[in-house]
N, C-alpha and C positions, 0 to 999 in steps of 0.2 A: 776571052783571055783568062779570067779570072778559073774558070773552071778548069782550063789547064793546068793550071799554077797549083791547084789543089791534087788532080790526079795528078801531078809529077811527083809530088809532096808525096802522096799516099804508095809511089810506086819506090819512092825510096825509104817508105820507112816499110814496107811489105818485104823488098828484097834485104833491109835488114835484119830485117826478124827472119825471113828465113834464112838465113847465116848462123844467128843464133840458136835455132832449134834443128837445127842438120842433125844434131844426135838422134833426137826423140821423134822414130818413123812416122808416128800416128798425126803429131803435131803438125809434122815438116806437107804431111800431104794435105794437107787441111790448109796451112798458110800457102802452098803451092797454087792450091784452088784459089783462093781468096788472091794470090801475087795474078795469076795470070786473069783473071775478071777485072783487075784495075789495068791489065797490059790491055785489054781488048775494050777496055772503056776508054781509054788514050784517043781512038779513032773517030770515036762519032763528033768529037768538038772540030776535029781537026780538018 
C-alpha cells in the first residue's frame, strides 16, 4: 500500500508539471516520458 500511495503522489505531481511546461516542446516530451513510466509503474503493485 505504501508504494501505492507514493506512485499516485508521483503521478499527480508529473501530470502537473506537465500542465505547466505544455509551452516548452522539449521539456513537455521529456516530463511526458517520465509522466507515462510512473503511469506504467502504477501496475506492477497493483
Amino acid at each position: 500500500m505504501p508504494s501505492l500511495i507514493v506512485i499516485l503522489s508521483l503521478q499527480a505531481v508529473a501530470f502537473t508539471t506537465l500542465h505547466l511546461v505544455s509551452p516548452y516542446p522539449v521539456v513537455m516530451a521529456i516530463t511526458a516520458v517520465l509522466w507515462g513510466g510512473v503511469n506504467f509503474a502504477f501496475g506492477s503493485p497493483v
